[in-house]
Every structure is written in structure tokens, then in C-alpha cells.
C-alpha atoms as a printed R data frame, in Angstrom:
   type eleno elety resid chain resno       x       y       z
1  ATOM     1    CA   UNK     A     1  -8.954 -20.668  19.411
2  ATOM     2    CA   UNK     A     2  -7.977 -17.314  20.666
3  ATOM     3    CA   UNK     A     3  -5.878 -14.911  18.350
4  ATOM     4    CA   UNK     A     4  -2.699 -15.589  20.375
5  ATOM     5    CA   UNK     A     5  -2.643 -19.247  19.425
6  ATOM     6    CA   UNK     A     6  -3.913 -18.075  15.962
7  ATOM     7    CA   UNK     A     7  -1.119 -16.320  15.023
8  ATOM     8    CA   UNK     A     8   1.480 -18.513  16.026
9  ATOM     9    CA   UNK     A     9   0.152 -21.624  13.799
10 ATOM    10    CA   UNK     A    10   0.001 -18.799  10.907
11 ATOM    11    CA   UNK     A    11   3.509 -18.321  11.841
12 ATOM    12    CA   UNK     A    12   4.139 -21.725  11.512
13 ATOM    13    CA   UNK     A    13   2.402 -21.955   8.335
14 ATOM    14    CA   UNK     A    14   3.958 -18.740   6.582
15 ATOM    15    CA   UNK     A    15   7.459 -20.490   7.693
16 ATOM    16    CA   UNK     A    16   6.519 -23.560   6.199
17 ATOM    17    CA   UNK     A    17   4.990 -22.303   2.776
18 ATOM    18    CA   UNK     A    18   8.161 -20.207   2.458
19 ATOM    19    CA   UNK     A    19  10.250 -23.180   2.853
20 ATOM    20    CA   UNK     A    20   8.408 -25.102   0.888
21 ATOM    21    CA   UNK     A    21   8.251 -22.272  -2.221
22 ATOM    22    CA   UNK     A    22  12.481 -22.300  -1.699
23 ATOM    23    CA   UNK     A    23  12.562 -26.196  -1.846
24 ATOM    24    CA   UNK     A    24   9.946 -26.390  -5.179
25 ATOM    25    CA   UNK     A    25  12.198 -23.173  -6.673
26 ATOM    26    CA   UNK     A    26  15.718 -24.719  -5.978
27 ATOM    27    CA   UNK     A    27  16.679 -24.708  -9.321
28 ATOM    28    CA   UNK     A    28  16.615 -20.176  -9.234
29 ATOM    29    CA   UNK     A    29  17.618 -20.154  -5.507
30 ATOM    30    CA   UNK     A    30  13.990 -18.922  -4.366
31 ATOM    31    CA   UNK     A    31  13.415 -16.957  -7.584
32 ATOM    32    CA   UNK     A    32   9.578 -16.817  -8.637
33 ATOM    33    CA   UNK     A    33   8.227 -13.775 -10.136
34 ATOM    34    CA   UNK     A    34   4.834 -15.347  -9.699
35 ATOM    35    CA   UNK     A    35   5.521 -16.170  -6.005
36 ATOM    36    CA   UNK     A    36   2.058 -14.889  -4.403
37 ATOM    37    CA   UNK     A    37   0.018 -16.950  -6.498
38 ATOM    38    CA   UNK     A    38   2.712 -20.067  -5.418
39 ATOM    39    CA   UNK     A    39   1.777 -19.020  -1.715
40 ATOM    40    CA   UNK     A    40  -1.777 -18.803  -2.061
41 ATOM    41    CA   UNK     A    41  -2.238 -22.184  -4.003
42 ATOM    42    CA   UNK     A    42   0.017 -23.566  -1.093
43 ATOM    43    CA   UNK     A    43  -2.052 -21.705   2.077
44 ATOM    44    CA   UNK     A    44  -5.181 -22.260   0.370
45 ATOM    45    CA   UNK     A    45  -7.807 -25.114   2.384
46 ATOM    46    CA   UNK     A    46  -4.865 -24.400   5.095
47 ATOM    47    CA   UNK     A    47  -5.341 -20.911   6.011
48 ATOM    48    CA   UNK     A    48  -9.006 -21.047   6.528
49 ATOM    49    CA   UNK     A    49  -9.163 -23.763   8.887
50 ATOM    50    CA   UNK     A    50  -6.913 -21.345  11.294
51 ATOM    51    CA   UNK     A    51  -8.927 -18.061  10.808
52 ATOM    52    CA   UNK     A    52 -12.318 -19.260  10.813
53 ATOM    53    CA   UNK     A    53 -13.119 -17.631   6.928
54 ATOM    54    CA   UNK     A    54 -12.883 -19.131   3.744
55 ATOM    55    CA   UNK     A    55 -11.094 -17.182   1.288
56 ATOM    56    CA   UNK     A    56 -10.800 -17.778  -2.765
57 ATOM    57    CA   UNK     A    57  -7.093 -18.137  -4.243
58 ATOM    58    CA   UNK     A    58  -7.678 -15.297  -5.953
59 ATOM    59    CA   UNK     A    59  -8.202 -13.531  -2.506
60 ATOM    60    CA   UNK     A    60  -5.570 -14.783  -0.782
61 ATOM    61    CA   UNK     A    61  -3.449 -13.751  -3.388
62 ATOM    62    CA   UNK     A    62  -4.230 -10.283  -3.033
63 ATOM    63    CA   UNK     A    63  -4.067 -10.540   1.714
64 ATOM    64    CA   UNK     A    64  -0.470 -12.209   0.155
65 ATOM    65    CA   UNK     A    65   0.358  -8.953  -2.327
66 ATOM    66    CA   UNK     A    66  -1.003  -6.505   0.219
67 ATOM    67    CA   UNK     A    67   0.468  -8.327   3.244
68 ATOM    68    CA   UNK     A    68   3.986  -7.654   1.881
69 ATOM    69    CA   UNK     A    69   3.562  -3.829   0.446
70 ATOM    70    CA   UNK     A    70   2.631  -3.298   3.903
71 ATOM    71    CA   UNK     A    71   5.408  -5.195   5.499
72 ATOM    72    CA   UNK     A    72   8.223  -3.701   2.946
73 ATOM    73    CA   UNK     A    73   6.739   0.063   3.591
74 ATOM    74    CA   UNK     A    74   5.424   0.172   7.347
75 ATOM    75    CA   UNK     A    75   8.094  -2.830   9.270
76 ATOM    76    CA   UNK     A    76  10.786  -3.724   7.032
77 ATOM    77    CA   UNK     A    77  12.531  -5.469   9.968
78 ATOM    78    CA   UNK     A    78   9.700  -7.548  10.702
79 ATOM    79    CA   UNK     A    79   9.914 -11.190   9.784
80 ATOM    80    CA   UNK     A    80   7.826 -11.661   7.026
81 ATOM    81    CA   UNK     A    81   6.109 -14.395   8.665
82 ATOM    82    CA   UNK     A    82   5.585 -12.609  12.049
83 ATOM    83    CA   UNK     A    83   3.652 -10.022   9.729
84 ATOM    84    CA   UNK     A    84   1.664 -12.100   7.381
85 ATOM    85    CA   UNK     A    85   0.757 -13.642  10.540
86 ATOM    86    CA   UNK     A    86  -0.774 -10.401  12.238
87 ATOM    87    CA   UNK     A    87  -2.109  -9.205   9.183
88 ATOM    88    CA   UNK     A    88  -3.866 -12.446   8.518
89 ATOM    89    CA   UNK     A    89  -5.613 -12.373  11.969
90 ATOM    90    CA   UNK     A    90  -6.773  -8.892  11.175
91 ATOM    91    CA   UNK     A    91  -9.115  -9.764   8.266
């Protein structure tokens, strides 16, 4: 799989895990002070099978934590997913 076709199913993914945390958070309208170790749980089995690595929750927790401080400091008006999605192919 080359990293063109990688990064669009992590788009995909990262879109679905988002709508997925809104849907399971419903009740607080999205609100989830925990919400990276939500996303991990959720990515977790998934997100290996599309990068070729196997990563721990407790990893992917931190690519999620470190994913967005990048994102909200270096391209806030990239689509979160769009940048997980880079940053993802990158490790």
C-alpha cells in the first residue's frame, strides 16, 4: 500500500472515530475531557493494520496528544483528520 492510499483510509478512519466519539458522547454534545484515550481504544487493532506497526494504547494515546499540539500550534486550519492522517504516516 503506498502512503497516498495510506493516508486517505487514515482519513477515513480519523473521520469515523470522531464521529463515532460525538455519537457515544451525545449526552455533552462531544464533551470528553478524556477524549485521546476514547480515540486510541477506538483506533487501536485498526490503525495498525493501515501503517504496517503495531502500537500499544498507551502509545497511540500519546501520536493522538502529540498529533493535536502539533495541529493546534503549526496548522490550525487543517482538518484534524487530514493531519492525524499525515502525522500518522510519518511514524
Amino acid at each position: 500500500m503506498n502512503q497516498i492510499n495510506v493516508e486517505e483510509k487514515l482519513k477515513v478512519l480519523f473521520n469515523e472515530t470522531g464521529q463515532a466519539h460525538h455519537q457515544a458522547f451525545l449526552e455533552t454534545d462531544g464533551e470528553d475531557p478524556e477524549w485521546p484515550l476514547w480515540y486510541a481504544g477506538y483506533i487501536h487493532g485498526k490503525v495498525d493494520c493501515l501503517v504496517a506497526k503495531r502500537f500499544t494504547k498507551s502509545q497511540l494515546v500519546y501520536m493522538v496528544i502529540d498529533a493535536e499540539n502539533e495541529r493546534s500550534h503549526n496548522a490550525p486550519e487543517t482538518s484534524w483528520p487530514d493531519f492525524y492522517a499525515q502525522y500518522f504516516t510519518k511514524q
